[in-house]
C-alpha positions as CSV (number, residue, x, y, z in Angstrom):
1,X,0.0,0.0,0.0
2,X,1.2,3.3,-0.6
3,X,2.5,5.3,1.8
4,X,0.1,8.3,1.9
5,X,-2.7,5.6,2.8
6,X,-1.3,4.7,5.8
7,X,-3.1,5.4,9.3
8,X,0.1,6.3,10.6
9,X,0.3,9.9,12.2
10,X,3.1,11.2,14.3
11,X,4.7,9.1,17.3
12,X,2.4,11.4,19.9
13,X,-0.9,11.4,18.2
14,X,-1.0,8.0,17.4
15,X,-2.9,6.0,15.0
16,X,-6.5,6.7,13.9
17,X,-8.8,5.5,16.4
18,X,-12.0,4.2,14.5
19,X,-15.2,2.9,15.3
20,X,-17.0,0.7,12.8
21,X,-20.9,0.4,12.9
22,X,-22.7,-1.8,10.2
23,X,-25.3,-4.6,11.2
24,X,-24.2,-7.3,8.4
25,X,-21.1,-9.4,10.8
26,X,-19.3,-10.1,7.2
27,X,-18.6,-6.8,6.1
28,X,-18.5,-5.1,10.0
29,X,-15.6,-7.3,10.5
30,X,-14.2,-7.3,6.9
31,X,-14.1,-3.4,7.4
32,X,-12.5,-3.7,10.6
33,X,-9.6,-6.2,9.1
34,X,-8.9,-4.3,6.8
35,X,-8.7,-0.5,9.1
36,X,-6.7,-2.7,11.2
37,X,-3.9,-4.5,8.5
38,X,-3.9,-0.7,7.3
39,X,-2.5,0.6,10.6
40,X,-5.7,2.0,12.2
41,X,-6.9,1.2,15.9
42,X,-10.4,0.0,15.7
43,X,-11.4,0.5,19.2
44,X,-15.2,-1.0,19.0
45,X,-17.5,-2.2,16.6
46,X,-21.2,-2.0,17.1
47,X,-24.3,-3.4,15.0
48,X,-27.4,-1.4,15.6
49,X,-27.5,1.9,16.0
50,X,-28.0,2.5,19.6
51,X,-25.0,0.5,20.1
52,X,-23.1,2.8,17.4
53,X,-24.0,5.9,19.8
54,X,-23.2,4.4,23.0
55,X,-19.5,2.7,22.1
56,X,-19.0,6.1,20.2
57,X,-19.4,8.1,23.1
58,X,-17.4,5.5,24.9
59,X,-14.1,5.4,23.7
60,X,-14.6,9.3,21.9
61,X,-12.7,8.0,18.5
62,X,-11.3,10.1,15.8
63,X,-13.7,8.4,13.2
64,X,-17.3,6.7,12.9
65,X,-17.4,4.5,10.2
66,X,-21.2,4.3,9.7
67,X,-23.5,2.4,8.2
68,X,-26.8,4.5,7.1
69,X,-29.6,1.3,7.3
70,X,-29.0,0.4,11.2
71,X,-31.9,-1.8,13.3
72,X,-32.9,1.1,16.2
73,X,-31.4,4.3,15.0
74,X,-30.9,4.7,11.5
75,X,-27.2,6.5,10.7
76,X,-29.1,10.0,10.5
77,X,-30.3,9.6,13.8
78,X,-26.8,8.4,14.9
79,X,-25.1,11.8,13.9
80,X,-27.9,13.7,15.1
81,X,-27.8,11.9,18.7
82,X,-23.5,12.1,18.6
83,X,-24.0,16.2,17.3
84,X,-26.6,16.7,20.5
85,X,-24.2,14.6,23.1
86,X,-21.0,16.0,22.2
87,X,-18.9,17.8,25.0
88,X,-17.4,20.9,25.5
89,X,-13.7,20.9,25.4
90,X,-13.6,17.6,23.6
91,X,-12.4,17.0,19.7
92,X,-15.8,15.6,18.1
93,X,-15.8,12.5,16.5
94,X,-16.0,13.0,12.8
95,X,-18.6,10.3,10.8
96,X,-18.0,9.0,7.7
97,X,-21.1,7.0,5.8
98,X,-20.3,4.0,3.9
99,X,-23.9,2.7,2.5
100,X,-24.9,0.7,-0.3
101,X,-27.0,3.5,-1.2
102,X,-26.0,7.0,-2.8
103,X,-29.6,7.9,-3.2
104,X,-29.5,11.3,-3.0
105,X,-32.3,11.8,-0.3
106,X,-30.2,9.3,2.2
107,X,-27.0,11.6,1.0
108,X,-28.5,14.3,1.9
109,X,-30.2,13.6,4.9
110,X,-27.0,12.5,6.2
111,X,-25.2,15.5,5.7
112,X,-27.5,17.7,7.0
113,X,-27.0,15.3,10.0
114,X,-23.8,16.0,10.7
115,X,-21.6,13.4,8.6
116,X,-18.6,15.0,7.2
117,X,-18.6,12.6,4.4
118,X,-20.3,9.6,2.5
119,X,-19.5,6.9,0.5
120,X,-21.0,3.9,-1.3
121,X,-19.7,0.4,-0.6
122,X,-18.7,-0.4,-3.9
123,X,-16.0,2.1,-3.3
124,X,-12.3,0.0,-3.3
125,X,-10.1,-1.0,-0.3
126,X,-7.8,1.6,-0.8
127,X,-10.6,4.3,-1.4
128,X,-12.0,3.7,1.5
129,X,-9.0,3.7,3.6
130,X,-7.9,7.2,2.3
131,X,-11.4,8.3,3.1
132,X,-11.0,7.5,6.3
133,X,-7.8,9.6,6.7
134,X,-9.5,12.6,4.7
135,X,-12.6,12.2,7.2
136,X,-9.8,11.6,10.4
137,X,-8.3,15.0,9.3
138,X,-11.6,17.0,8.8
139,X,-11.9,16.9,4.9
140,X,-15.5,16.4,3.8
141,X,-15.0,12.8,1.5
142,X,-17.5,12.4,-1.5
143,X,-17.6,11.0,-5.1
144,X,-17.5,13.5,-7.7
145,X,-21.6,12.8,-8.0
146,X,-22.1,13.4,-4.4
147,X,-20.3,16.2,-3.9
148,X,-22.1,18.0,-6.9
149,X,-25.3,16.7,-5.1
150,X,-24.6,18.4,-2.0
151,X,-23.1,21.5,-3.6
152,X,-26.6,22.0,-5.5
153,X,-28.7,20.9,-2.4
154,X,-26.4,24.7,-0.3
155,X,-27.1,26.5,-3.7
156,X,-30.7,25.8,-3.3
157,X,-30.9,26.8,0.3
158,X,-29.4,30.0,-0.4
159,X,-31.6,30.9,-3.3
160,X,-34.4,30.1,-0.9
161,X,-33.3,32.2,1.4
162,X,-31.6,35.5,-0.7
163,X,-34.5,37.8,-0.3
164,X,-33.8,37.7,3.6
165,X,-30.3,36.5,4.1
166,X,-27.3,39.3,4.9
167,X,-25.0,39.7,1.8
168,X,-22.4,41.4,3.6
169,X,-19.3,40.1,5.7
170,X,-19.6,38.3,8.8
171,X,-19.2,40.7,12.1
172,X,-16.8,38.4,13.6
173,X,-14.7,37.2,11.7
174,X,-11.5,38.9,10.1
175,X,-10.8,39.7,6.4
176,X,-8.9,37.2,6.1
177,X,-11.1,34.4,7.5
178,X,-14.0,35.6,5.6
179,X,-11.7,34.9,2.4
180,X,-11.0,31.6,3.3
181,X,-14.4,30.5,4.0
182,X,-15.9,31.8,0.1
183,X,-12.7,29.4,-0.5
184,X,-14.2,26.3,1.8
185,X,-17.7,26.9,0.3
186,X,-16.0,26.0,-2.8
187,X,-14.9,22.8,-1.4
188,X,-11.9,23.7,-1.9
189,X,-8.8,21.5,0.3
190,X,-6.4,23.1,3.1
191,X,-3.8,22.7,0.6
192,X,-5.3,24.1,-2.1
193,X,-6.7,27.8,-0.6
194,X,-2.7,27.7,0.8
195,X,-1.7,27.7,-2.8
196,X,-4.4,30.3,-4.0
197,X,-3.9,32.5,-1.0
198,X,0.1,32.0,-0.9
199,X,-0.4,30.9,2.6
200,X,0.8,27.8,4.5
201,X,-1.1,24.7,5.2
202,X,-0.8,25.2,8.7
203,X,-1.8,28.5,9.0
204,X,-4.7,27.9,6.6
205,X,-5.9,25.3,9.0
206,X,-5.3,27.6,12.0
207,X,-7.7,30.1,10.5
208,X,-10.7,27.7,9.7
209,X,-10.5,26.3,13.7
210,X,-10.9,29.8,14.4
211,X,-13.8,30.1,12.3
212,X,-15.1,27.1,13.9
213,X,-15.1,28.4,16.9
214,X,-16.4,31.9,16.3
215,X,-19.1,30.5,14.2
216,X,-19.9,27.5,16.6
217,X,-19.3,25.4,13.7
218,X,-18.1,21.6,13.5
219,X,-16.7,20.9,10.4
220,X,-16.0,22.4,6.7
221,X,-19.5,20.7,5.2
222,X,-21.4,23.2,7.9
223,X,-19.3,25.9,6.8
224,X,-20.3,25.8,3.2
225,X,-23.4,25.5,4.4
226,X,-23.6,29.1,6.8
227,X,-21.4,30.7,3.9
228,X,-24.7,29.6,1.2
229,X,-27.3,30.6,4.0
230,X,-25.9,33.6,4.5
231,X,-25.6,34.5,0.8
232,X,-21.6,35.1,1.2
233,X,-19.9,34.3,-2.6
234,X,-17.9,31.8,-3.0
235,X,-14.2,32.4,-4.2
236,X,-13.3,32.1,-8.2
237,X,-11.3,30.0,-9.2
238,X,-8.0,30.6,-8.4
């Protein structure tokens, strides 16, 4: 396997810390083999979805790998439950779908969820494991299809809501942050804004946890979605 789809991470952090949540045992455990032979620590597995919210609070891991079609909570109802229970203080667990659906109503109801990304089963091993590292470092993970999906479903919200929403720059944050979120509504990557911007990756990433955390925001999928609500324009194309 190549070396950028390994789970590793620096000595201190540690590797990935996964959850996996699917109720067929075949493909839970397959999963699970394969996060594991790829470096990952799969710290629980669960196979309904109450289970998936309980062992996810439990051991607070870096990723939920979730299935969407669980017995007691469906994986909507998981994020919604995980967004409700989360703590102060504490990094959030970020949820990645993998479903044999990509029916766009189930995509979209997951996002607006809280899942940070989604992605059918038919996707390969080494597809997968990547998107697990995207999701572990906070990058939204979709198919080409699916992220045009989603893009249209924040273009529509924001046409719905023009006539009322504010056009003009967001009170608290800076210049600067308000340029890099028309950038993130773009879906534009860390390193990619760094290049348009002739920033560095870090400091990029410094400015959207900032914007997080002015914005009581969780991730870069609910940032795209304030910057369409509130009518701000996305950045050209670099």
């Amino acid at each position: 396997m190549s070396e950028d789809l390994t789970a590793a991470r620096t000595e201190d952090q540690g590797p990935i810390r996964v959850v996996v949540a699917d109720d067929h045992p075949m493909w839970r455990d397959a999963v699970a083999r394969d996060l594991v032979e790829a470096g990952f620590d799969v710290v629980a597995t669960a196979d309904d979805g109450h289970g998936a919210v309980n062992r996810t609070r439990a051991t607070e891991p870096d990723v939920l790998v979730l299935d969407l079609h669980l017995p007691g909570l469906t994986g909507a109802e998981v994020c919604a439950r995980l967004a409700q229970g989360s703590r102060p203080g504490r990094p959030r667990t970020r949820i990645l779908i993998l479903s044999a659906s990509g029916d766009s109503k189930d995509v979209l109801e997951a996002v607006k969820a809280g899942a940070l990304g989604y992605l059918v089963k038919s996707a390969g091993r080494e597809e997968f494991l990547a998107a697990v590292r995207s999701t572990a470092a906070g990058e939204p993970v979709f198919t080409a299809r699916l992220a045009g999906l989603v893009l249209g479903e924040f273009r529509r919200v924001r046409s719905e809501a023009a006539d009322s929403a504010s056009r003009r720059a967001v009170p608290e944050l800076t210049d600067r942050e308000t340029e890099i979120l028309k950038y993130v509504a773009t879906g534009m990557g860390y390193k990619e804004i760094a290049a348009a911007l002739f920033l560095s990756h870090r400091t990029v990433q410094n400015h959207v946890q900032n914007i997080f955390g002015k914005l009581h925001l969780n991730n870069r999928v609910e940032l795209a979605r304030f910057a369409y609500e509130r009518g701000i324009d996305p950045a050209g194309p670099a």
